[in-house]
Residue frames as qw, qx, qy, qz and C-alpha x, y, z in Angstrom:
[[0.941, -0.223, 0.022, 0.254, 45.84, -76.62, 44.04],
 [0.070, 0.976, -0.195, 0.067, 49.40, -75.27, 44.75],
 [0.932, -0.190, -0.086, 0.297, 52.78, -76.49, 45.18],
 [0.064, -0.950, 0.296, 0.078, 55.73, -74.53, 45.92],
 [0.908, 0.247, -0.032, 0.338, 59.22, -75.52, 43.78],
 [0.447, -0.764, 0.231, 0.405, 62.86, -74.92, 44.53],
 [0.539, 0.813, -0.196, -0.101, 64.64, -73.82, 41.44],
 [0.713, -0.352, 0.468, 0.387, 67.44, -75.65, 40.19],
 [0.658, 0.315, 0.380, 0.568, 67.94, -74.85, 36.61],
 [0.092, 0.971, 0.052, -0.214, 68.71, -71.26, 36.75],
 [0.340, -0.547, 0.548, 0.534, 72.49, -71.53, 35.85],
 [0.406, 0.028, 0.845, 0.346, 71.22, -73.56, 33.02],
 [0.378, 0.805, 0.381, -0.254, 68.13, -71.49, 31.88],
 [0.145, -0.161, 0.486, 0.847, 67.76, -70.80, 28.43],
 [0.424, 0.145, 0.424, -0.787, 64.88, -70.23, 26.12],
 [0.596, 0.206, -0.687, -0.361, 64.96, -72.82, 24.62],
 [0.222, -0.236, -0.806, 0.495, 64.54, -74.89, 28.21],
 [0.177, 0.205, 0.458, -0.846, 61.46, -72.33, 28.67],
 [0.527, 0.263, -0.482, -0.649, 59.91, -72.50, 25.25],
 [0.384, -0.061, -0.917, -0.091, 59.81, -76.47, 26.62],
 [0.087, 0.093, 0.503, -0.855, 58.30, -75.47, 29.87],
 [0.584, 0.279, -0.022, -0.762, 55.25, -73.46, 27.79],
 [0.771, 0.135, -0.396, -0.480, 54.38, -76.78, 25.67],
 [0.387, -0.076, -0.916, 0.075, 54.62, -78.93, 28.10],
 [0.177, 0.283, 0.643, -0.689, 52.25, -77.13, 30.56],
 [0.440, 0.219, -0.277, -0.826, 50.24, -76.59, 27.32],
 [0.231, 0.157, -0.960, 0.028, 49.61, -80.14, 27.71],
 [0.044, -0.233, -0.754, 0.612, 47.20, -79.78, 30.08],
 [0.124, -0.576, -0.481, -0.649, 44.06, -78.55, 30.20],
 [0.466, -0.663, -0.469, 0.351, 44.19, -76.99, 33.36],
 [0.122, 0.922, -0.014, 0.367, 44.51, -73.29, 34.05],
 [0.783, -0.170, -0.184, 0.569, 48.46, -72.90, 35.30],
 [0.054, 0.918, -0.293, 0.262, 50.25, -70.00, 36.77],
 [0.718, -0.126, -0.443, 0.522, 53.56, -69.66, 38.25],
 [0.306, -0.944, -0.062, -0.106, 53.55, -67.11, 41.26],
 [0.766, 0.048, -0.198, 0.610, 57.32, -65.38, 41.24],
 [0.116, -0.298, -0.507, 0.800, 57.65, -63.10, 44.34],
 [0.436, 0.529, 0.240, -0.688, 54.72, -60.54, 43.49],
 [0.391, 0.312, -0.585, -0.638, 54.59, -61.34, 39.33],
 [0.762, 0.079, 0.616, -0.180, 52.16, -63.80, 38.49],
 [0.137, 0.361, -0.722, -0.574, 53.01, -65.51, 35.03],
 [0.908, 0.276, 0.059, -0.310, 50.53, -67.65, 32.65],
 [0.402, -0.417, 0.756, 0.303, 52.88, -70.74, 32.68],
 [0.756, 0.222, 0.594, 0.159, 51.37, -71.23, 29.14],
 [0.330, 0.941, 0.003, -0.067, 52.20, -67.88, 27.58],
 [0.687, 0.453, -0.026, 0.568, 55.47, -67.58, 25.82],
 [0.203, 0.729, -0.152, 0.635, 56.38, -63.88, 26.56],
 [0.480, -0.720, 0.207, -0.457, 55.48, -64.02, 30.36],
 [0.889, -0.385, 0.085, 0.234, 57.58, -67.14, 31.31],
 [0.478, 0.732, -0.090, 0.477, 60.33, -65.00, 29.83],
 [0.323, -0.849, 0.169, -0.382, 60.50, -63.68, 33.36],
 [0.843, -0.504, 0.187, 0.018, 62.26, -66.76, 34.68],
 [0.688, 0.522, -0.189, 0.467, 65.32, -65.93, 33.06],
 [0.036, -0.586, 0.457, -0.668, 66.27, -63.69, 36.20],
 [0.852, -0.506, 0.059, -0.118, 65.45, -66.78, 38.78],
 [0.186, -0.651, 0.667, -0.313, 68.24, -67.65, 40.98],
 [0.538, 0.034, -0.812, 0.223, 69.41, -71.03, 41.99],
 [0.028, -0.231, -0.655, 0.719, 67.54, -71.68, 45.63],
 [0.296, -0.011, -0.004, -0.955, 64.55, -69.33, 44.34],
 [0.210, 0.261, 0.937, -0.098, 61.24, -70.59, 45.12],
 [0.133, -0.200, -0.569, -0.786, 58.20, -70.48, 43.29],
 [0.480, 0.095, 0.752, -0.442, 55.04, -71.05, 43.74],
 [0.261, -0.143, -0.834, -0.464, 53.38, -73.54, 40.88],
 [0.485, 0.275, 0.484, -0.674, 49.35, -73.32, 40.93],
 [0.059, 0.070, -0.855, -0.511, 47.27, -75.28, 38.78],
 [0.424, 0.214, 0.619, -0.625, 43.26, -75.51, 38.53],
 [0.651, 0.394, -0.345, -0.550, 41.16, -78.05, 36.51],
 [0.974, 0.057, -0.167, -0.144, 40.69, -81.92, 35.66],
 [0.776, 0.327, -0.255, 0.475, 44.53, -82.38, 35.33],
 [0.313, -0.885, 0.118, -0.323, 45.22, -80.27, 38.21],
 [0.850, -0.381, 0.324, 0.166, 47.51, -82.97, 40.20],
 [0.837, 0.248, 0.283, 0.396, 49.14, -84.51, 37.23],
 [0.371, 0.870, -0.061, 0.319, 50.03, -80.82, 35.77],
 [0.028, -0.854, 0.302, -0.423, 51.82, -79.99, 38.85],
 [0.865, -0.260, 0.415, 0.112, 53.56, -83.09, 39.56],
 [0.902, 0.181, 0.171, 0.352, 54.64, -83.04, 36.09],
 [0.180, 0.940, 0.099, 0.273, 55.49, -79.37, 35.98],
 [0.102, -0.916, 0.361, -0.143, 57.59, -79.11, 38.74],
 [0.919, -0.055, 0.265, 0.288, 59.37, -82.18, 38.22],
 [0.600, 0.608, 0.191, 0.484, 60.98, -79.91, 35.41],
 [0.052, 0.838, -0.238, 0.488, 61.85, -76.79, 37.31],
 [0.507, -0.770, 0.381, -0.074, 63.19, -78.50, 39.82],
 [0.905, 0.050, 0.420, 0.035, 64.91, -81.03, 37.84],
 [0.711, 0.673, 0.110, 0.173, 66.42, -79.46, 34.76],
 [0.236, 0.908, -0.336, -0.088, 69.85, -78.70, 35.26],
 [0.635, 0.579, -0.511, -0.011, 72.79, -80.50, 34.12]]
């Protein structure tokens, strides 16, 4: 299952806003990535969601999720990246 998010908290991205990200997709028990242009990231790994420090405002993702919680992850997931700035 896939969904594709428009970034809105880049101006606002810190890593402390990412560090929430990782334990809230840890939540889940589905297997998440986020697909940013060619880089694929484990949207539960610390080091590799590091990468969304260099998204842009506008920038789209693509959020993928597979497993039980598959829906729910990626409803609540990108509720957050598209949602989180001030």
């Amino acid at each position: 299952m896939k969904k594709e998010v428009t970034i809105t908290f880049a101006q606002d991205c810190n890593p402390q806003l990412l560090v929430q990200f990782v334990q809230e997709a840890n939540r889940f028990r589905s297997y998440i990535l986020l697909q940013q242009r060619e880089l694929q990231i484990n949207a539960k790994g610390y080091l590799g969601i590091l990468h969304l420090l260099n998204t842009t405002v506008g920038e789209r993702i693509i959020l993928s999720a597979e497993g039980a919680d598959a829906e729910q992850a990626l409803a609540h997931l990108s509720e957050i990246l598209g949602s989180a700035s001030a």
